[in-house]
RODO-2510 file (C-alpha; in nm, 4 decimals, decimal comma):
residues 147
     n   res          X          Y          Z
     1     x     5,3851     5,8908    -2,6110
     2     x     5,5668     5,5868    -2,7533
     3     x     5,3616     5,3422    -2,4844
     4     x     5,0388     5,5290    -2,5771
     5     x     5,0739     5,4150    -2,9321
     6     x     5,1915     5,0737    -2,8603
     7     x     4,8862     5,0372    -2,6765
     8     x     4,6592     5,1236    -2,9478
     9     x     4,8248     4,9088    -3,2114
    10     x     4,8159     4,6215    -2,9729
    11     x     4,4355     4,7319    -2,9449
    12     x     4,4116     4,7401    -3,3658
    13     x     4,5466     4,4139    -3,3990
    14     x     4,3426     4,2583    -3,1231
    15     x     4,0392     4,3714    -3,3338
    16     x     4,1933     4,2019    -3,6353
    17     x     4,1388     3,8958    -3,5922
    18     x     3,7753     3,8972    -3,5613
    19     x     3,7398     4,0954    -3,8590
    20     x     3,9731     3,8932    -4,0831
    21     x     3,7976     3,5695    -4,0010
    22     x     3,6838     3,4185    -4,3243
    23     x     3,2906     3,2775    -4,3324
    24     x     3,2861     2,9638    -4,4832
    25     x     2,9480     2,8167    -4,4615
    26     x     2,8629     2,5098    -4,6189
    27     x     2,5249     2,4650    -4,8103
    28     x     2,3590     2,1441    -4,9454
    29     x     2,1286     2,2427    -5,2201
    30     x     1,9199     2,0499    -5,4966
    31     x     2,0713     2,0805    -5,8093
    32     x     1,7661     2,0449    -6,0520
    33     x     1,7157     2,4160    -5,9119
    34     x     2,0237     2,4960    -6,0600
    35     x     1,9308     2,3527    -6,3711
    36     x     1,6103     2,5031    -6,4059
    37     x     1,7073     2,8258    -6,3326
    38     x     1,9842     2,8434    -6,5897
    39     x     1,7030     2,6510    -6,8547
    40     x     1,4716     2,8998    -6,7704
    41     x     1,6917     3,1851    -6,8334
    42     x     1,8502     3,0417    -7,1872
    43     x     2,1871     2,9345    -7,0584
    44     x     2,1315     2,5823    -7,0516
    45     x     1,9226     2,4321    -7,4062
    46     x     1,8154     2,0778    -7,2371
    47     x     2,0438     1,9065    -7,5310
    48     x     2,2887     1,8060    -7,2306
    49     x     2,1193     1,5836    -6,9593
    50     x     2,2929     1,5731    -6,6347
    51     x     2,2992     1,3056    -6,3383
    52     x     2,4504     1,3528    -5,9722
    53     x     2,6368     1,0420    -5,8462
    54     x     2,3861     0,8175    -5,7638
    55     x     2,1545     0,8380    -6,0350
    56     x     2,1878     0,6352    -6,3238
    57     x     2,0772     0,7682    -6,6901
    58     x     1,8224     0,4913    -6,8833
    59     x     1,9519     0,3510    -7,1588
    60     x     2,3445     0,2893    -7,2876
    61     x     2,6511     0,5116    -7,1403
    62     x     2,9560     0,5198    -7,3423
    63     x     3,1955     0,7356    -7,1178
    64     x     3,3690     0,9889    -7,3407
    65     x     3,5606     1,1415    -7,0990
    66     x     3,6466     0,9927    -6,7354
    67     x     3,6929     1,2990    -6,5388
    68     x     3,6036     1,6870    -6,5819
    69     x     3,6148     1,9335    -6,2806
    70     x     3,4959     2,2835    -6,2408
    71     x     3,5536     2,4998    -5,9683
    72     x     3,2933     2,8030    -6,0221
    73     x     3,3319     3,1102    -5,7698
    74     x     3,0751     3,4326    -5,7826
    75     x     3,0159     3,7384    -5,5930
    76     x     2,7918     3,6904    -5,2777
    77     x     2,8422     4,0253    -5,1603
    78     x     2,4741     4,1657    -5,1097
    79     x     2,3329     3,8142    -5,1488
    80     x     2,1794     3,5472    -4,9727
    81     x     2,4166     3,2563    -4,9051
    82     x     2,1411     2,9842    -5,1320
    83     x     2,1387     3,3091    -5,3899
    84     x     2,4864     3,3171    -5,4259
    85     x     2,5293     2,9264    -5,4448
    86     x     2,2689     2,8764    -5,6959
    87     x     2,4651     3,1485    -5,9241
    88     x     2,8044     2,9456    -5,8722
    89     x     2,6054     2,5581    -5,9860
    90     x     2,4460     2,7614    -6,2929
    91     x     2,8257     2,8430    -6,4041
    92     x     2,9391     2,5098    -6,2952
    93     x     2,6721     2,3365    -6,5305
    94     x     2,7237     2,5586    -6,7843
    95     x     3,0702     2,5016    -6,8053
    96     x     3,0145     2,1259    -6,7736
    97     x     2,7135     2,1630    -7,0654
    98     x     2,9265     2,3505    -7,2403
    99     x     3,2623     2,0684    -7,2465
   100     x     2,9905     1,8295    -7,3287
   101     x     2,9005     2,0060    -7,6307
   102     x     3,2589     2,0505    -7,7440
   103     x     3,3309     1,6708    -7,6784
   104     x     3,0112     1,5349    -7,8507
   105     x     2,8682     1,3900    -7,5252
   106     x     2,5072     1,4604    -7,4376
   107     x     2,5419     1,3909    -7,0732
   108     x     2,7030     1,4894    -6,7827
   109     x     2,7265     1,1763    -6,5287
   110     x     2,8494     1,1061    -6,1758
   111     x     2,8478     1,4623    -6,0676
   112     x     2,9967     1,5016    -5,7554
   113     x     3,1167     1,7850    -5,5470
   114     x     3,4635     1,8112    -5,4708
   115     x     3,5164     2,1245    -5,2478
   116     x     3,9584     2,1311    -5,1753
   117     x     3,9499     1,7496    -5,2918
   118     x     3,6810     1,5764    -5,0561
   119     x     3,4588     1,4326    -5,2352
   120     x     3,0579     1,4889    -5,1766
   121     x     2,8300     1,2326    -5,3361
   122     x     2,4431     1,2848    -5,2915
   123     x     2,1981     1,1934    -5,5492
   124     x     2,0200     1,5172    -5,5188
   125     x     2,2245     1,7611    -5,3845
   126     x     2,5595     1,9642    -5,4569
   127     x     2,7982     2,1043    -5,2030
   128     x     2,8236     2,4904    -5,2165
   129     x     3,0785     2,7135    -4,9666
   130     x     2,9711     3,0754    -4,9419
   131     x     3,1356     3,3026    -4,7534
   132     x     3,0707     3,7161    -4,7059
   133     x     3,2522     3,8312    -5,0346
   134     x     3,2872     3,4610    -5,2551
   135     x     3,0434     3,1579    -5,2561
   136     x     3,2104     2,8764    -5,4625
   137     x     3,1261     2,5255    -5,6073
   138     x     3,3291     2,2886    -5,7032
   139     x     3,2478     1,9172    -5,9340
   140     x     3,3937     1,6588    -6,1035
   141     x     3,2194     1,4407    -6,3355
   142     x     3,2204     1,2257    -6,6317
   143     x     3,1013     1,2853    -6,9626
   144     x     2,9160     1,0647    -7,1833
   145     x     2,6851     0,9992    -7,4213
   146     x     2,3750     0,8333    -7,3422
   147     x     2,1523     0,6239    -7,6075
***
């Protein structure tokens, strides 16, 4: 009896592994969807502009302050992986609209995704990591105000 159930946990936990396996697939996706979507749905007013890395506001930037960083997670159980992504940049911009706001800045500059500390710079795109349960983004920027 004792080798039969020996047998069947060392079965168990040979299934384990494959089951425990985390998904973590990474996603480049445009941002201005992000942005739209949240604009279109009242989150975001338009009063805070925001540029990716890459992409220069017209007009005079006084930084206000040098770094910010977000790390936004949502549910992408029952989701598609861009579905889930897109929810996680509208809370990340929020968030980073939001600290703009409270610092009297007006723009959100050098966005950049920063996913466990590497560093993604695209002038178009964010970094998103979505996995069966959590899909997560992660930024850092600068704000400022723009003139």
């Amino acid at each position: 009896m004792h080798l039969k159930s020996l047998t069947a946990a060392a079965l168990l936990l040979a299934a384990v592994p494959g089951i425990s396996q985390a998904r973590d697939t990474t996603h480049y996706l445009p941002m201005e969807a992000a942005v739209a979507q949240a604009t279109a749905a009242g989150k975001l007013d338009g009063t805070v502009k925001f540029y990716m890395a890459g992409k220069k506001p017209a007009g005079k930037v006084n930084v206000i302050n040098p770094l910010i960083t977000t790390n936004q997670k949502t549910n992408a159980f029952g989701k598609s992986d861009e579905e889930a992504c897109a929810w996680a940049m509208q809370s990340a911009v929020i968030k980073l609209a939001n600290a703009a706001k409270a610092a009297g800045a007006n723009a959100v500059i050098e966005i950049a995704s920063n996913y466990k500390g590497v560093e993604y710079k695209n002038p178009e795109n964010y970094e998103c990591h979505a996995g069966a349960i959590m899909a997560g983004v992660a930024l850092k920027a600068q704000l400022a105000s723009v003139k």
